[in-house]
N, C-alpha and C positions, 0 to 999 in steps of 0.2 A: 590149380596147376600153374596157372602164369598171376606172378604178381606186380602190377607196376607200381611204382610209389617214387611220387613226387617227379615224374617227367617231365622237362623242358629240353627245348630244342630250337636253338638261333640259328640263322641264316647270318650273318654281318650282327647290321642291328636291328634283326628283322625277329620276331617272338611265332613260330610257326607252330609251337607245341607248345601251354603254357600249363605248368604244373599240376599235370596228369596221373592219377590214383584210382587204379581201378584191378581187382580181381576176375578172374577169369577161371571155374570151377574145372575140375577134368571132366573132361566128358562132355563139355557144353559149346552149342552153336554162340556164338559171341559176334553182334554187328556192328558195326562202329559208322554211324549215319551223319550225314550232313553237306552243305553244300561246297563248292567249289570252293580251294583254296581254306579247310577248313581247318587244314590240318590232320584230318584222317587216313590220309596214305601215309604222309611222317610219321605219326605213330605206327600204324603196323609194321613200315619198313624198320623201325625202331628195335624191335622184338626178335628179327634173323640179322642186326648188325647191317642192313644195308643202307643205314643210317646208322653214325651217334649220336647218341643224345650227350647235351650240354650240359644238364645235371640229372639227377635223381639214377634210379636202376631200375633193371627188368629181372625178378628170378623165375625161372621155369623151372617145375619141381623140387624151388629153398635154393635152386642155384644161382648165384648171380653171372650171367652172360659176361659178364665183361671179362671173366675170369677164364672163359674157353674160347678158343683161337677161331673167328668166323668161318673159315669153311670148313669145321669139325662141326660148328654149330649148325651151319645151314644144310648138312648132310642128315640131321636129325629131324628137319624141319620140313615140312613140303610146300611148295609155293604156287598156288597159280595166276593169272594175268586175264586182263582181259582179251588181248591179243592170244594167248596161249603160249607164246613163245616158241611153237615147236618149231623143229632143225626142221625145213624143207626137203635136205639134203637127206635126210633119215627116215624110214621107215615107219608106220604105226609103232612097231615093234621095237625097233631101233630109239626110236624115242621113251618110252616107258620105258625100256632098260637102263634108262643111263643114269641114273643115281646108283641103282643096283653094281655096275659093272665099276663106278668106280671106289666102290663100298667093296671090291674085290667079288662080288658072289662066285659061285661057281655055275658053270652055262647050261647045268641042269634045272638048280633051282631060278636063275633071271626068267627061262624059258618058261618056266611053270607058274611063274608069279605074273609074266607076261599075258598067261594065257586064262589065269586068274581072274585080272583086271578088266582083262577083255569082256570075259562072258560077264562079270559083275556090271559094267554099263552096258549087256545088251548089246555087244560087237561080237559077231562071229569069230574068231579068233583065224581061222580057216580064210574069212574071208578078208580079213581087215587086219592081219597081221604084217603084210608085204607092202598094201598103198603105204602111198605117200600124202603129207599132210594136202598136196592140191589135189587129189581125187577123193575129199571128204568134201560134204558138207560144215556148214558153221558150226550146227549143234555135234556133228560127229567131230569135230576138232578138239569142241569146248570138251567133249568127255576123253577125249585123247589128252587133253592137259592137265585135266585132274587126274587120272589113272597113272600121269608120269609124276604127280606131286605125291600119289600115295604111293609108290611102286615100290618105297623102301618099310613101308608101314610105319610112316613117322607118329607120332602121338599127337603132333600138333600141326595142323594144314591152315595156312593164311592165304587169304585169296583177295584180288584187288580188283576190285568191281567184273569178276568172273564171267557174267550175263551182258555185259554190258552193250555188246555187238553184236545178239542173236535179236532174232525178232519177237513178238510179244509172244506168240503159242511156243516157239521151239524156247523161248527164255521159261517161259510156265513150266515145263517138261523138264526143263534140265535143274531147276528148282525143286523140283518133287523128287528125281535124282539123287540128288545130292540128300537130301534131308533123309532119304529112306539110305542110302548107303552111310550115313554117316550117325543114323541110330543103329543099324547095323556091326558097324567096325569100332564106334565108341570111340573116334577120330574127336580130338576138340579141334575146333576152328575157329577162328577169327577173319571175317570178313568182310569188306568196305565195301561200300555204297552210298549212293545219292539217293537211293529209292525208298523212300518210308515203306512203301507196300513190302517193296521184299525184306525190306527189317524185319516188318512183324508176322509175317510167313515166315520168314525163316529163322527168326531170333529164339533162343532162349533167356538169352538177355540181349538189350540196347542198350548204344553209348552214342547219345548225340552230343554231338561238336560242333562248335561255332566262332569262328575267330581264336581258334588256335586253344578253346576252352572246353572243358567237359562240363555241359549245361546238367546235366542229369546221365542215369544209367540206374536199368530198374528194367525190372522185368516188362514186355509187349501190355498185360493186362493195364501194369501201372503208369506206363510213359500213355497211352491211349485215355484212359479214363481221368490220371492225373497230372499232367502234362507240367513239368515246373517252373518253365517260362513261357512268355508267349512267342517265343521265336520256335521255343517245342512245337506248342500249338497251330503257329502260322504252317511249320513241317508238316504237320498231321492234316492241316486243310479240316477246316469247319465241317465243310458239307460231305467230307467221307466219311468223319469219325465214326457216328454210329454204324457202317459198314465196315467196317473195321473192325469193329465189337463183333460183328459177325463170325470174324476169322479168328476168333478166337473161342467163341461156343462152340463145344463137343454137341454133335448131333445127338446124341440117344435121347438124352432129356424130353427131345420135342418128336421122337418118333409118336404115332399114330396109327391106329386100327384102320386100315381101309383099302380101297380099289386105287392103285396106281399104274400106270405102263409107263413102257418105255424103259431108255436108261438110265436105271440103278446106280445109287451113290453106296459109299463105304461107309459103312458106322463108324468106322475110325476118321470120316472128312467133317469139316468142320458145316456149320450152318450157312455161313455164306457160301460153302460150296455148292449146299443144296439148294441155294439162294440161283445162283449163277446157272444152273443145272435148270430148273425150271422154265428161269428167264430166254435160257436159251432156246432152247425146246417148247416153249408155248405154249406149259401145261400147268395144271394148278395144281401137281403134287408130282414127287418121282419118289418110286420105291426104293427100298433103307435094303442092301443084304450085309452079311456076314462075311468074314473070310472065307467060309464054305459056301459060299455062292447062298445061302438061304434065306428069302425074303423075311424083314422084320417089322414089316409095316412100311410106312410112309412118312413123309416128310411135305406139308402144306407151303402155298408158296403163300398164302394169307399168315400161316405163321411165321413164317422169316421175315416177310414184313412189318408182322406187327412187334418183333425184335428190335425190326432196324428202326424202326421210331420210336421205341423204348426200351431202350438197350439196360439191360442188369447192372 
């Protein structure tokens, strides 16, 4: 869906984006990782024109951007921040409408798409359609800004360190969120961060960047296992890799015949889930169910361990 090829991007005489080349499939979570001043907000802002680029192009869907007038383009696009952005002045409601309203809709269907988005992140619509952004919590904002980025059902949502000001459980939550609405709606996204963890939870691909360069970009399996520089490496941190490896094995494999309690993990979560589940809990196994709620066995915390020291 999005193609960039050959991207550069000067400040003066300053190189902040240095000839960047990378595909972005439809349909796919897309993270663009690295640290400060790396050049990975320039790139994404690259992509809705809130940046030009110095040389090279961006096509979305064979189009080349430069060719459609920015805010034709940014109305196709949805954006969210790690502030959120939302108008204080506006409503829950008022705010998710506002691409809609000046896309012309009509105030049948804004309403409905309103109320849509609402129950899709688990907002009452009834109850959270009148507040105002200061009578939310953090995590209820952060889903109030994505629900205004998707409101027109763009095909492509870019998001700029999103999590970035919630705290670690409500950030873990609004990460499972997002991944499960966005296998859902079949939304591509591109999203930046500092954070390796949420790269490879949430990536279907990784783009790390360093000094204004695209070091590698490859799928979580391959940036994790074969990392192509050591500044990759140094990102990835030695001593987590093999847990790492964890968030990326499908549970069934290691399911197990036997006695477990307590709280059940999802066959669809990964081994370090069941890893973290255990650990938490202070047990040496928790039980595997299905989407139908039905027990599949168990999951050993001796076996996630002996994973994570010999990772596949």
């Amino acid at each position: 869906m999005i193609e960039i090829e050959h991207l550069s991007k000067f400040f003066d005489e300053t190189c902040v984006v240095d000839d960047v080349s990378m595909t972005i499939p439809d349909g796919a979570l897309a993270v663009i990782v690295g640290t400060s001043g790396s050049g990975k907000t320039t790139l994404l802002r690259m992509i809705n024109r809130l940046v030009e680029p110095s040389s090279g192009r961006i096509l979305i869907d064979g189009k080349d951007i430069s060719a459609i007038p920015p805010h034709e383009l940014r109305r196709q696009i949805g954006y969210a921040i790690q502030s959120h952005g939302l108008f204080p002045h506006r409503t829950v409601g008022q705010n998710i409408a506002t691409v809609p309203h000046l896309l012309h809709w009509e105030a049948t269907k804004v309403n409905a798409r309103v109320d849509e988005l609402l129950d899709l992140f688990q907002l009452d619509p009834a109850e959270f359609r009148d507040r105002y952004p200061s009578q939310l919590s953090g995590g209820q904002q952060q889903r109030v800004g994505v629900a205004r980025a998707l409101a027109a059902a763009p095909k492509l949502l870019l998001m700029d360190e999103p999590f970035g000001a919630l705290d670690p459980i409500i950030r873990a939550r609004a990460q499972e969120d997002l991944r499960q609405i966005q296998r859902r709606l079949g939304t591509t996204i591109v999203l930046v961060t500092h954070d390796m963890n949420e790269a490879i939870h949430l990536g279907d691909r990784i783009a790390v960047m360093d000094r204004a360069k695209l070091l590698q970009y490859d799928t979580p399996q391959e940036i994790v296992t074969r990392p192509a520089t050591d500044f990759v490496g140094e990102l990835l941190g030695s001593g987590e890799r093999p847990f790492r490896l964890l968030s990326l094995q499908p549970l069934r494999p290691f399911i197990e015949q036997g006695e477990a309690t307590g709280t059940a993990v999802s066959v669809d979560a990964s081994l370090r889930d069941a890893l973290e589940e255990a650990l938490w809990s202070g047990r040496a196994a928790v039980p595997v169910r299905d989407g139908a709620g039905k027990t599949l066995g168990r999951v050993t915390l001796a076996t996630a361990i002996r994973q994570a020291a010999r990772p596949q």
